[in-house]
N, C-alpha and C positions, 0 to 999 in steps of 0.2 A: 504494500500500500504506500502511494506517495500522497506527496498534497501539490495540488497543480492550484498556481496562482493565477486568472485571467487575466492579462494584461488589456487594459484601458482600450478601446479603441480609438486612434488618430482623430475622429470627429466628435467623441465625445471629452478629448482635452483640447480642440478646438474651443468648441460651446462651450467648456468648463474656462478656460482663460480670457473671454470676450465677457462671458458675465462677470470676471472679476477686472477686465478692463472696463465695465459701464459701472461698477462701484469706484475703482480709482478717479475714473473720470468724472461723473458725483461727485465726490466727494473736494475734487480740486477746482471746480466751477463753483460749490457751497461756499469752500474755503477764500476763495478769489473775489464773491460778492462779498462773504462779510469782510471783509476786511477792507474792500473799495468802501464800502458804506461807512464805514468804519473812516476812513482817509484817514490810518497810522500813517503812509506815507509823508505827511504833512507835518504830522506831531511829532516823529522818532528821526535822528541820526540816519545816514546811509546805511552805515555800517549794523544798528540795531535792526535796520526793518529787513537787512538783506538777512541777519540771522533768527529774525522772527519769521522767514518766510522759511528759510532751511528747516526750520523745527517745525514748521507747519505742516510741511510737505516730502518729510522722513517715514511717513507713515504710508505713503504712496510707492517710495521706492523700497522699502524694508517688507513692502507687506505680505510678500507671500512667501521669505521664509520665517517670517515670526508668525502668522498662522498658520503655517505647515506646525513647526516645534509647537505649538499651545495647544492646538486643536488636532492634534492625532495624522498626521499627513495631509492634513484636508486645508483648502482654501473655502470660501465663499462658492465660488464656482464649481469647487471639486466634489465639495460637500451635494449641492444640487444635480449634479449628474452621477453621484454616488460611485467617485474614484477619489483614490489616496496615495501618498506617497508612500510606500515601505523598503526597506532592504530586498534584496535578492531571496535572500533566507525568509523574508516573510516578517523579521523583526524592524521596529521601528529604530528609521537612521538616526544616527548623534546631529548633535548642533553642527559640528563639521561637513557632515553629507549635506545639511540642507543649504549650508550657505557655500557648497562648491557648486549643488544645480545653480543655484541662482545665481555664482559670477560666471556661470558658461554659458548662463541664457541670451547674451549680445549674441555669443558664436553660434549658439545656432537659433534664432529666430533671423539677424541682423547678415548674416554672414553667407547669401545666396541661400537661405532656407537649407541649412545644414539638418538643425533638428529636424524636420521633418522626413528629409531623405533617412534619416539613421531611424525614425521610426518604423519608417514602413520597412527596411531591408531587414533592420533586425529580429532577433529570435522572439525578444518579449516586448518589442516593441519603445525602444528606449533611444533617447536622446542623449547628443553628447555626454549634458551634463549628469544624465542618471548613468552612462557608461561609468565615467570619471566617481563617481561618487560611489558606484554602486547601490546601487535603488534600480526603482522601476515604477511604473505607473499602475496598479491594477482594482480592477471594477472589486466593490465592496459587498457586493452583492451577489457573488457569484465564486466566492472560496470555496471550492470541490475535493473532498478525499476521491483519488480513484482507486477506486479496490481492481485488484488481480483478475484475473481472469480463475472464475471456479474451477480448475481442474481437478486440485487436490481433494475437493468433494466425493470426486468419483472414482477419485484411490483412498476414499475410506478416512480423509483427515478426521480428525478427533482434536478437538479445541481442547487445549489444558485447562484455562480458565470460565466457569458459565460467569463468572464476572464481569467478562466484557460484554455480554449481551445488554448490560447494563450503562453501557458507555453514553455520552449523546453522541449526535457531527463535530458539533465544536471541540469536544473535549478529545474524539478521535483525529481532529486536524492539528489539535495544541501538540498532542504525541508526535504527528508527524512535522510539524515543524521542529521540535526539540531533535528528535532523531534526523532530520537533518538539513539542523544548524551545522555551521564550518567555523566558528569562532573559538579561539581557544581557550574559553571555560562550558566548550557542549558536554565534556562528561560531568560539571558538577553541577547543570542542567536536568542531566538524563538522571542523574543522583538522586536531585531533590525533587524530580517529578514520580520517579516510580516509587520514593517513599512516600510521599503524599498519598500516592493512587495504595498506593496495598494500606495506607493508615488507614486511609477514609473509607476505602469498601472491604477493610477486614480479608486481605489478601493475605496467606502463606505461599508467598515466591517459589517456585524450584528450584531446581540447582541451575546452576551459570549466572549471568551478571545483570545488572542493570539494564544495560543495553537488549539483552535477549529477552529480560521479563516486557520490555517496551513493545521491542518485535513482534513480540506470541501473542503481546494481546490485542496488537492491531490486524495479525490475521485470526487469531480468536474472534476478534470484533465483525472483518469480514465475513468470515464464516456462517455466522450470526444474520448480518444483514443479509448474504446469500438466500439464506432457509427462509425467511420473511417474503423477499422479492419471488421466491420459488411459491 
Protein backbone atom coordinates (compact mmCIF):
# COMPACT_ATOMS: atom_id res chain seq x y z
CA UNK A 1 0.00 0.00 0.00
CA UNK A 2 1.39 3.45 -0.83
CA UNK A 3 -0.22 6.96 -0.54
CA UNK A 4 -0.59 8.66 -3.80
CA UNK A 5 -0.60 12.51 -3.51
CA UNK A 6 -2.98 14.24 -6.42
CA UNK A 7 -1.09 16.99 -7.77
CA UNK A 8 -3.18 20.34 -8.31
CA UNK A 9 -4.02 20.72 -11.63
CA UNK A 10 -2.38 23.62 -13.81
CA UNK A 11 -5.96 25.51 -14.14
CA UNK A 12 -6.94 25.01 -10.97
CA UNK A 13 -3.46 27.03 -9.46
CA UNK A 14 -4.21 29.37 -12.38
CA UNK A 15 -7.88 30.36 -10.77
CA UNK A 16 -6.26 29.76 -7.23
CA UNK A 17 -3.56 32.64 -7.95
CA UNK A 18 -5.84 35.37 -9.98
CA UNK A 19 -8.29 35.09 -6.96
CA UNK A 20 -5.44 35.88 -4.71
CA UNK A 21 -4.31 38.40 -7.32
CA UNK A 22 -8.09 40.27 -7.06
CA UNK A 23 -7.43 40.36 -3.19
CA UNK A 24 -3.85 41.92 -3.46
CA UNK A 25 -5.24 44.15 -5.85
CA UNK A 26 -8.35 45.17 -3.30
CA UNK A 27 -6.65 45.48 -1.08
CA UNK A 28 -3.82 48.12 -2.62
CA UNK A 29 -6.74 50.21 -4.48
CA UNK A 30 -8.57 50.39 -0.47
CA UNK A 31 -5.08 51.02 0.71
CA UNK A 32 -4.28 53.81 -2.14
CA UNK A 33 -7.87 55.63 -1.53
CA UNK A 34 -7.58 55.88 2.14
CA UNK A 35 -4.71 57.32 2.33
CA UNK A 36 -5.20 59.86 -0.92
CA UNK A 37 -8.20 60.90 1.22
CA UNK A 38 -6.23 60.80 3.95
CA UNK A 39 -3.58 63.43 1.97
CA UNK A 40 -0.50 62.10 4.42
CA UNK A 41 1.32 63.18 1.44
CA UNK A 42 0.88 66.72 2.49
CA UNK A 43 1.36 66.26 6.28
CA UNK A 44 4.52 63.74 6.53
CA UNK A 45 8.27 64.07 5.24
CA UNK A 46 9.23 62.23 1.83
CA UNK A 47 11.03 60.01 3.45
CA UNK A 48 8.16 59.15 6.27
CA UNK A 49 5.36 58.69 3.68
CA UNK A 50 7.74 56.70 1.34
CA UNK A 51 8.04 54.40 4.42
CA UNK A 52 4.45 54.44 5.51
CA UNK A 53 3.69 53.36 2.08
CA UNK A 54 6.42 50.38 2.33
CA UNK A 55 4.68 49.07 5.43
CA UNK A 56 1.43 49.51 3.90
CA UNK A 57 2.10 47.43 1.05
CA UNK A 58 4.48 44.55 2.62
CA UNK A 59 1.50 42.69 3.17
CA UNK A 60 0.98 42.55 -0.65
CA UNK A 61 4.23 41.33 -1.43
CA UNK A 62 4.81 38.94 1.62
CA UNK A 63 1.40 37.57 1.26
CA UNK A 64 1.54 34.36 0.01
CA UNK A 65 4.29 32.89 1.96
CA UNK A 66 3.06 34.16 5.35
CA UNK A 67 -0.33 32.58 4.53
CA UNK A 68 1.08 29.57 3.05
CA UNK A 69 3.33 29.19 6.87
CA UNK A 70 -0.02 30.26 9.04
CA UNK A 71 -2.68 28.75 7.37
CA UNK A 72 -1.44 25.13 6.55
CA UNK A 73 -0.02 25.59 2.71
CA UNK A 74 -3.07 27.29 1.61
CA UNK A 75 -3.50 30.95 0.27
CA UNK A 76 -6.95 32.65 0.00
CA UNK A 77 -7.01 31.23 -3.56
CA UNK A 78 -5.71 27.89 -2.68
CA UNK A 79 -7.94 27.59 0.03
CA UNK A 80 -11.06 28.03 -2.55
CA UNK A 81 -10.16 25.69 -5.02
CA UNK A 82 -9.01 23.33 -2.35
CA UNK A 83 -5.03 22.82 -3.00
CA UNK A 84 -2.19 23.36 -0.72
CA UNK A 85 1.35 23.60 -0.58
CA UNK A 86 3.15 20.30 1.10
CA UNK A 87 6.58 18.46 0.82
CA UNK A 88 7.07 15.64 -1.49
CA UNK A 89 6.75 13.28 1.45
CA UNK A 90 3.39 14.63 2.11
CA UNK A 91 4.73 16.78 5.31
CA UNK A 92 4.24 20.26 5.74
CA UNK A 93 7.54 22.51 4.23
CA UNK A 94 9.73 24.61 6.84
CA UNK A 95 9.74 28.55 6.61
CA UNK A 96 12.64 27.92 4.40
CA UNK A 97 10.66 25.96 1.56
CA UNK A 98 8.20 28.47 1.53
CA UNK A 99 10.07 31.41 1.07
CA UNK A 100 12.49 29.61 -1.74
CA UNK A 101 8.92 29.04 -3.88
CA UNK A 102 8.30 32.54 -3.56
CA UNK A 103 11.97 34.04 -4.50
CA UNK A 104 11.65 31.74 -7.76
CA UNK A 105 8.24 32.91 -8.41
CA UNK A 106 9.95 36.11 -10.83
CA UNK A 107 11.63 32.95 -12.65
CA UNK A 108 9.13 31.26 -13.48
CA UNK A 109 6.00 33.37 -13.82
CA UNK A 110 8.26 36.56 -15.37
CA UNK A 111 11.00 34.53 -17.06
CA UNK A 112 9.03 33.23 -20.61
CA UNK A 113 6.44 31.36 -18.54
CA UNK A 114 9.04 28.93 -17.11
CA UNK A 115 6.73 27.64 -14.38
CA UNK A 116 4.21 26.67 -16.37
CA UNK A 117 6.23 24.78 -18.85
CA UNK A 118 7.87 22.67 -15.70
CA UNK A 119 4.21 22.19 -14.64
CA UNK A 120 2.90 20.51 -17.32
CA UNK A 121 6.37 18.28 -18.21
CA UNK A 122 6.75 17.34 -14.95
CA UNK A 123 5.88 14.17 -12.95
CA UNK A 124 3.78 15.95 -10.10
CA UNK A 125 3.32 18.69 -11.76
CA UNK A 126 5.66 21.38 -10.12
CA UNK A 127 7.26 24.41 -10.78
CA UNK A 128 10.62 25.67 -10.54
CA UNK A 129 10.35 26.98 -7.21
CA UNK A 130 8.49 23.73 -5.70
CA UNK A 131 11.56 21.78 -7.63
CA UNK A 132 14.06 23.80 -5.77
CA UNK A 133 12.24 23.76 -2.41
CA UNK A 134 10.97 20.42 -2.68
CA UNK A 135 7.20 20.72 -2.25
CA UNK A 136 4.54 20.40 -4.66
CA UNK A 137 1.00 21.49 -5.23
CA UNK A 138 -1.73 18.84 -4.46
CA UNK A 139 -5.68 18.96 -4.44
CA UNK A 140 -6.82 18.42 -0.78
CA UNK A 141 -9.58 16.64 -1.46
CA UNK A 142 -8.46 13.92 -3.11
CA UNK A 143 -5.50 12.17 -0.73
CA UNK A 144 -5.88 8.35 -1.86
CA UNK A 145 -4.33 5.11 -0.01
CA UNK A 146 -3.88 2.76 -3.05
CA UNK A 147 -4.02 -0.64 -1.93
CA UNK A 148 -2.32 -3.77 -3.94
CA UNK A 149 -3.76 -5.51 -6.14
CA UNK A 150 -5.68 -8.79 -4.00
CA UNK A 151 -3.71 -11.48 -5.13
CA UNK A 152 -2.40 -12.73 -1.95
CA UNK A 153 -6.22 -13.32 -1.02
CA UNK A 154 -6.37 -16.10 -3.33
CA UNK A 155 -3.18 -17.64 -1.94
CA UNK A 156 -4.81 -17.94 1.23
CA UNK A 157 -3.26 -14.52 3.12
CA UNK A 158 -4.35 -14.52 6.63
CA UNK A 159 -4.11 -10.99 8.35
CA UNK A 160 -2.04 -11.09 11.60
CA UNK A 161 -3.86 -8.35 13.19
CA UNK A 162 -8.25 -8.08 13.16
CA UNK A 163 -7.17 -4.64 14.55
CA UNK A 164 -6.71 -3.14 11.40
CA UNK A 165 -10.03 -3.61 10.27
CA UNK A 166 -10.51 -1.05 12.71
CA UNK A 167 -8.22 1.50 11.14
CA UNK A 168 -10.01 4.63 9.33
CA UNK A 169 -8.57 6.24 5.60
CA UNK A 170 -6.98 8.95 7.40
CA UNK A 171 -5.29 7.01 9.83
CA UNK A 172 -4.32 4.26 7.09
CA UNK A 173 -2.80 7.36 4.83
CA UNK A 174 -0.99 8.96 8.21
CA UNK A 175 0.96 5.14 8.28
CA UNK A 176 1.67 5.45 4.91
CA UNK A 177 3.14 8.77 4.80
CA UNK A 178 5.23 7.82 8.13
CA UNK A 179 6.53 4.74 6.35
CA UNK A 180 7.45 6.68 3.66
CA UNK A 181 8.81 9.61 4.90
CA UNK A 182 12.91 10.17 3.61
CA UNK A 183 13.97 12.51 6.44
CA UNK A 184 16.37 11.57 8.90
CA UNK A 185 14.28 11.13 12.11
CA UNK A 186 11.50 8.43 9.93
CA UNK A 187 12.55 5.71 12.28
CA UNK A 188 11.79 7.79 15.42
CA UNK A 189 8.56 8.48 13.47
CA UNK A 190 7.78 4.92 12.78
CA UNK A 191 8.61 4.41 16.76
CA UNK A 192 6.27 6.77 18.05
CA UNK A 193 3.50 5.88 15.71
CA UNK A 194 3.31 2.16 16.19
CA UNK A 195 3.42 2.71 19.93
CA UNK A 196 0.71 4.80 19.85
CA UNK A 197 -1.36 2.47 17.45
CA UNK A 198 -0.61 -0.81 19.70
CA UNK A 199 -1.20 1.72 23.04
CA UNK A 200 -4.56 2.95 21.86
CA UNK A 201 -6.08 -0.39 20.29
CA UNK A 202 -4.52 -2.66 22.92
CA UNK A 203 -2.03 -4.40 20.32
CA UNK A 204 0.51 -7.24 21.26
CA UNK A 205 3.04 -6.63 18.28
CA UNK A 206 4.88 -9.97 16.85
CA UNK A 207 8.08 -10.54 16.41
CA UNK A 208 10.38 -8.12 14.11
CA UNK A 209 10.26 -4.39 14.22
CA UNK A 210 8.44 -1.24 14.19
CA UNK A 211 8.62 -0.94 10.68
CA UNK A 212 7.10 -4.52 9.98
CA UNK A 213 4.33 -4.15 12.74
CA UNK A 214 3.49 -0.68 10.25
CA UNK A 215 3.72 -2.82 7.10
CA UNK A 216 1.29 -5.82 8.36
CA UNK A 217 -1.08 -3.65 9.35
CA UNK A 218 -1.54 -1.65 6.37
CA UNK A 219 -1.85 -4.95 4.25
CA UNK A 220 -3.86 -6.30 7.25
CA UNK A 221 -5.89 -3.06 6.70
CA UNK A 222 -6.16 -4.00 2.89
CA UNK A 223 -7.08 -7.19 3.29
CA UNK A 224 -9.98 -5.94 5.32
CA UNK A 225 -11.09 -3.37 2.97
CA UNK A 226 -10.79 -6.05 0.02
CA UNK A 227 -13.42 -8.46 1.89
CA UNK A 228 -15.80 -5.22 2.35
CA UNK A 229 -15.57 -4.14 -1.42
CA UNK A 230 -15.95 -8.12 -2.22
Amino acid sequence: MTLSQMPASLGDRIVARLIDYVILIAYSIVVGIIVWDMKLYDEMSRNAYVALMLALYLPVLFYHPVMELLHHGQSVGKTVMHIKVVNEDGTSPTLSGYLLRFLLTPVDIELGGLGLVSIVLTKKSQRLGDLAAGTMVIKTKTPYVVLPDYSYIVNGYEPTYTEAAELSLNQAELISRVLYYTKADRYELINRLAFKIQQTMGIVPQAGTQEQFLYTMLNDYSYYCSTIEA
